[in-house]
C-alpha positions in Angstrom: 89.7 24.2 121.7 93.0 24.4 119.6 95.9 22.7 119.9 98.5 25.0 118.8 101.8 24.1 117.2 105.4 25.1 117.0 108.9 23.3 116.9 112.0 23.8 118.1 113.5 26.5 115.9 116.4 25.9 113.5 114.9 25.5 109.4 116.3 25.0 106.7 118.7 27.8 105.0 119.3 28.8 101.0 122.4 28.0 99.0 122.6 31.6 99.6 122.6 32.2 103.5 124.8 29.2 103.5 127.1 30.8 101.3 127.3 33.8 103.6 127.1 32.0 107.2 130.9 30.0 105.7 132.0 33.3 104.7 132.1 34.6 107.5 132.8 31.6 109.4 136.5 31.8 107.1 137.3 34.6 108.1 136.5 35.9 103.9 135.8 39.1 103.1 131.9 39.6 102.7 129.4 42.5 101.7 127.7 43.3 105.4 125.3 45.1 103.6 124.0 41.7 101.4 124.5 39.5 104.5 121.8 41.3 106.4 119.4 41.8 103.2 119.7 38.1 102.7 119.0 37.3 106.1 116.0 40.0 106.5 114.7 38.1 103.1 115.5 34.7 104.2 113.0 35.2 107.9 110.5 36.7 106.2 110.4 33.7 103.8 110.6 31.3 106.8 108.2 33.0 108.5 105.6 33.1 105.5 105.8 28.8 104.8 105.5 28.6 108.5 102.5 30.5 108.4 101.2 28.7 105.3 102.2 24.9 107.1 99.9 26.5 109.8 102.6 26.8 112.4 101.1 29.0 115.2 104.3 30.0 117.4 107.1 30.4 114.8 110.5 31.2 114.8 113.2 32.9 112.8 114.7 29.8 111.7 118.3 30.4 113.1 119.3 31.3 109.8 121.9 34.0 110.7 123.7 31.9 113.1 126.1 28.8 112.3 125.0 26.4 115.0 122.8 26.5 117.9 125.7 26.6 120.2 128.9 28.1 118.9 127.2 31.2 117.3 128.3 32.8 120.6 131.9 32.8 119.6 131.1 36.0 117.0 129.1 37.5 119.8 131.2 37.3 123.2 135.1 37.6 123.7 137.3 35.0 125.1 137.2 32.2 122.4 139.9 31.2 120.5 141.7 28.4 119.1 139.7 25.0 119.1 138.2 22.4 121.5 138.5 18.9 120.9 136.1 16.6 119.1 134.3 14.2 121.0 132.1 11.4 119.2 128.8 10.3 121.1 129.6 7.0 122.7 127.0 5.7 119.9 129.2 6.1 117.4 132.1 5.0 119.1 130.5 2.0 119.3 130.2 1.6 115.6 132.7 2.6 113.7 131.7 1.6 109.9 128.6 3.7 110.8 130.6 6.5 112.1 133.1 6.9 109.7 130.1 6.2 106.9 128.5 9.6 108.9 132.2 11.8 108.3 132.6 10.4 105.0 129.1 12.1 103.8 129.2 15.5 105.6 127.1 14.1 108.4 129.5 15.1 111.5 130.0 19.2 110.5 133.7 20.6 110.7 132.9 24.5 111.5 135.2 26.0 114.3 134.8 25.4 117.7 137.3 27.8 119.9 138.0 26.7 123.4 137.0 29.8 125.8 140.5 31.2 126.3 139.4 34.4 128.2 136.9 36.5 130.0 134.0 35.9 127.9 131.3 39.0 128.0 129.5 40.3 125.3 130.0 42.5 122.3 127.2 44.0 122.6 123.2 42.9 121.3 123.6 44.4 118.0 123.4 41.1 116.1 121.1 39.9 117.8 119.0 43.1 117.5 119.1 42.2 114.0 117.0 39.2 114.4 114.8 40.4 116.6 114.0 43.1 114.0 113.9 40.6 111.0 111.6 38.2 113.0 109.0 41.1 114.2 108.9 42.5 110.9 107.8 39.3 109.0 105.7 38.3 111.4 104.4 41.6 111.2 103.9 41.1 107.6 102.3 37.8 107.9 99.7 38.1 110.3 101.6 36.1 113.1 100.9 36.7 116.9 103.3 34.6 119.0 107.1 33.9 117.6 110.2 32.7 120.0 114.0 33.1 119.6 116.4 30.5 120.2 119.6 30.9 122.7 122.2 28.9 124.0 121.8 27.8 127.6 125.5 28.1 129.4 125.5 24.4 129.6 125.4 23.6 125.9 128.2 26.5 125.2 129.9 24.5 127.9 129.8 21.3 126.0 130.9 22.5 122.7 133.0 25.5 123.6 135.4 23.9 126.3 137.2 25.8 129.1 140.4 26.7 129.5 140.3 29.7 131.1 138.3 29.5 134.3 139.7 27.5 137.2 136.4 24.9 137.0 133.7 24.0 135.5 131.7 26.1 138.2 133.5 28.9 137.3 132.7 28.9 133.7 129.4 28.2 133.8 128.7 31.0 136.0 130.7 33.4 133.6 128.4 32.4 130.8 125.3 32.7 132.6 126.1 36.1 133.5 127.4 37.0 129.9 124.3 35.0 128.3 121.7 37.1 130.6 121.3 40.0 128.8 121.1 38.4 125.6 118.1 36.2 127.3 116.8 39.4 128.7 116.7 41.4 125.5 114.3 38.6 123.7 112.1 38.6 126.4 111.8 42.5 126.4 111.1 42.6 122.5 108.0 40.4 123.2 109.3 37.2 121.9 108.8 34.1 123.9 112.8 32.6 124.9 113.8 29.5 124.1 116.8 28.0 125.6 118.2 25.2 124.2 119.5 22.8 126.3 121.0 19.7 125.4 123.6 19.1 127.3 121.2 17.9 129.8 121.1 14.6 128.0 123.0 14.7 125.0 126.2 15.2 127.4 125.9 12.4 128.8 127.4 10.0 126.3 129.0 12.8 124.7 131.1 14.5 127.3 130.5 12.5 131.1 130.8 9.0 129.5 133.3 7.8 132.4 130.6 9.1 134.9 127.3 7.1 136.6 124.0 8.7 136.0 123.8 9.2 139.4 127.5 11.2 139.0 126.2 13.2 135.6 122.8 14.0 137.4 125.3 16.4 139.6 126.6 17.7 137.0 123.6 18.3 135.3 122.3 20.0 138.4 124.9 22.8 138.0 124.0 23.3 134.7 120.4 24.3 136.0 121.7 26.5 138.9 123.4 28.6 136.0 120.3 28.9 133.8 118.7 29.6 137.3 121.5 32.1 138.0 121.0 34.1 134.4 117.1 34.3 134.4 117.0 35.3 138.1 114.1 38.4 138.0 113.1 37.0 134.4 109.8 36.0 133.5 110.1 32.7 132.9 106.2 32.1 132.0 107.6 33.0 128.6 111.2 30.6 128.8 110.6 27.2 126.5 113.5 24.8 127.3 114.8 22.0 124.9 116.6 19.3 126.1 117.7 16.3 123.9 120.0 13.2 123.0 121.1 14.3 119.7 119.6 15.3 116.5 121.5 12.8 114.4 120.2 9.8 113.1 122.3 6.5 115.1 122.1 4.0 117.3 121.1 6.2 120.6 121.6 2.8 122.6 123.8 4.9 125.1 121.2 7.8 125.5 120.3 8.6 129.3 116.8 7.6 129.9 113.8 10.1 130.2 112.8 8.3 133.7 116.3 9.5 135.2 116.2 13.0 133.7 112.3 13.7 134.5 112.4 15.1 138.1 115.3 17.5 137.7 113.4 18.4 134.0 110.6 19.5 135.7 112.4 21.8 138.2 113.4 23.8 135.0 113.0 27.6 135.1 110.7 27.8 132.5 107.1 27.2 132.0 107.4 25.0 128.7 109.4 21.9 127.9 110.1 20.7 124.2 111.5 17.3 124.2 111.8 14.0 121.9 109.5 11.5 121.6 108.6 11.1 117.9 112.0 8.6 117.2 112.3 4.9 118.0 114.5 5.5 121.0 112.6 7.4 123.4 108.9 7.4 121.5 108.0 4.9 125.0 108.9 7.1 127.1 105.7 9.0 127.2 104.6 7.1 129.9 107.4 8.5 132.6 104.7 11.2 132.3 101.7 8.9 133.0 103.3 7.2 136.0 104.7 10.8 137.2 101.6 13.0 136.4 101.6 13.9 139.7 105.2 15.3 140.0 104.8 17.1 136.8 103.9 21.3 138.0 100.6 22.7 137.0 102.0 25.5 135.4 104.3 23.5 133.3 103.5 23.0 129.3 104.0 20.1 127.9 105.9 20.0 123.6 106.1 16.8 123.0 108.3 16.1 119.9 105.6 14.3 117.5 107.2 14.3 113.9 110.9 13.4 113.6 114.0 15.3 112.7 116.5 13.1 111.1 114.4 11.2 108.7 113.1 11.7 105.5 109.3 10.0 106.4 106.7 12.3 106.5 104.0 11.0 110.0 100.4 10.4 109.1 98.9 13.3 111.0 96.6 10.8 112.7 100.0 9.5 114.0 100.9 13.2 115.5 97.6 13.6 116.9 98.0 10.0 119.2 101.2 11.5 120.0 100.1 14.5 121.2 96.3 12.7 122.5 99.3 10.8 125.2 100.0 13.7 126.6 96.5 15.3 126.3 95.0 12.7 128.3 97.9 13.2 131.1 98.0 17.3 131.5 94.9 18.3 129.5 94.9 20.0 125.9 95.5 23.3 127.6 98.9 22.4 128.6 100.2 20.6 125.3 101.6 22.2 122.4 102.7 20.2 119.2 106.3 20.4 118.9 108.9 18.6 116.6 111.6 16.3 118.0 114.9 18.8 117.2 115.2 21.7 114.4 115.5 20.9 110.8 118.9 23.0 110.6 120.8 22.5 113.5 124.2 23.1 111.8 124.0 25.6 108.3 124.6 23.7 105.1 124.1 20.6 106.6 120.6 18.7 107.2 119.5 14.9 107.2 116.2 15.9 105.8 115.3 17.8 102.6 114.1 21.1 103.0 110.8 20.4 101.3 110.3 17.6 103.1 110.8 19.7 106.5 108.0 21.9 105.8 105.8 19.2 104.7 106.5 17.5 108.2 105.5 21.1 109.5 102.1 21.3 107.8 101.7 17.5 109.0 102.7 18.6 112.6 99.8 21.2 112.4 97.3 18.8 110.6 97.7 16.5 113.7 97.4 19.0 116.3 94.3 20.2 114.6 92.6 16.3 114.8 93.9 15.8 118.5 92.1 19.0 119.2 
């Protein structure tokens, strides 16, 4: 059988789409027109070299949106001004290396607006947009199965602080209500959902640092009752969830362990879980899965991260495929997909790994799925 492939979503952007995505950002004025050519032009390119790295489940890239996370700010009211900048406790740690990160663009400076208001939607015309752009070149391409990414309401949480809603509680319900019919609207055009999720461990040594694990595995537990909350009546056999520490390259010595997170990971609402375990600081923690087979649901797929995000080294494919034969050997091949570790353009303009070099990691990914199949 076939071991498909896939990743977790963000690629590389153009000069060009760049150039747009800060335009708007400033506040400039911009042609709307051009914008959306040049993003229709830019997924049906992505979509074609994903097809051609032989990427079976692919995705739009993320190339209209900023960030991940605090895209939502041009798509819901209520955000405004700014939230403070928090450093992962890493990098706190070492300073030289952080201010060595600032000093070469490696810790982005786009706005992040507190939530200062009732935040509901503008309506799904943007996101309309992609969903069109990605159909069409996949459409064009030959390509079955794509997925859209989303941010979960913990993540917006995390980067988007309140300081409108009495709690935390409060907030995170608000956005799992306002985020629901933007998770709906994916699943309806067909796409597989992906919610992206790190604040379940990335927020740990980002935002909870004066907390015990045992004190942040409460809050992360709220976090899941609001992505329970907005995908209530959803069909959540076509949800992916990423969670991760951090797609930066650094120490990661203050990274919650896998072995803490795994049981309340696999309670997820959603049938397939992308996480890292191509870098050096969690690439052991495969075997939480072998000890825990038994705890891990038999509907739930397994994406193991097997090529890197933040380096510039491209895996052997026979290194992907004993990745991936880890978690075959635990689950089966029918429940593991080939995933990478993080996306290749989590932030727009900035990237630790040179666009070429992404998709080569891309064809690799798929080269070592095919041998572990």
């Amino acid at each position: 059988m076939t071991l498909l492939s896939t990743h977790v979503g963000s690629l590389p952007r153009s000069q060009k789409v760049v150039d747009f995505l800060f335009a708007r950002e400033r506040g400039e004025d911009y042609d709307a027109e051009a914008f959306d050519a040049c993003m229709a032009e830019a997924v049906m390119e992505n979509v074609r070299r994903q097809k051609e790295a032989g990427i079976d489940i692919v995705s739009d890239g993320e190339c209209s949106k900023i960030s991940y996370a605090t895209y939502v700010k041009d798509r819901y009211t209520g955000f405004s001004g700014d939230s403070p900048r928090n450093a992962p406790a890493d990098l706190k740690m070492f300073p030289t290396f952080l201010d060595r990160l600032a000093k070469s663009g490696g810790t982005p400076t786009y706005a992040r607006p507190q939530c200062t208001g009732p935040v509901t939607s503008k309506g799904q015309g943007e996101l309309q947009k992609d969903i069109t752009n990605l159909k069409a070149a996949m459409a064009a391409h030959g390509v079955e199965r794509g997925f859209m990414n989303a941010a979960s309401p913990g993540v917006i949480s995390l980067f988007l602080q309140n300081a409108h809603y009495p709690d935390r509680a409060a907030y995170l319900e608000a956005l799992a209500d306002a985020m629901r019919d933007e998770y709906k609207t994916i699943l309806e055009a067909g796409l597989d959902l992906q919610l992206d999720c790190p604040d379940l461990a990335l927020s740990r040594h980002m935002l909870f640092t004066d907390l015990s694990d045992a004190e942040f595995l409460a809050v992360a537990e709220t976090h899941v009752a609001a992505l329970e909350r907005a995908l209530d009546g959803l069909p959540t056999d076509r949800v992916r969830l990423h969670i991760c520490w951090g797609n930066y390259e650094g120490p990661h010595c203050c990274d919650i362990d896998m072995a803490t997170m795994f049981p309340l990971l696999m309670r997820v609402p959603a049938r397939y879980v992308l996480f890292e375990t191509a870098n050096p600081r969690h690439g052991h923690e495969w075997t939480v899965f072998r000890d825990r087979a038994g705890d891990i649901p038999s509907d739930k797929v397994l994406v193991p991260g097997a090529v890197d995000t933040t380096t510039n080294f491209i895996e052997h494919p026979d290194l992907v495929a004993q990745r991936l034969e880890r978690f075959t050997a635990i689950v089966g091949k029918d429940r593991v997909i080939a995933g990478s570790d993080c996306g290749f353009g989590t932030f727009a303009g900035f990237g630790a790994v040179d666009p070429e070099i992404a998709w080569a990691k891309l064809a690799t990914l798929s080269e070592g799925a095919r041998r572990a199949a």
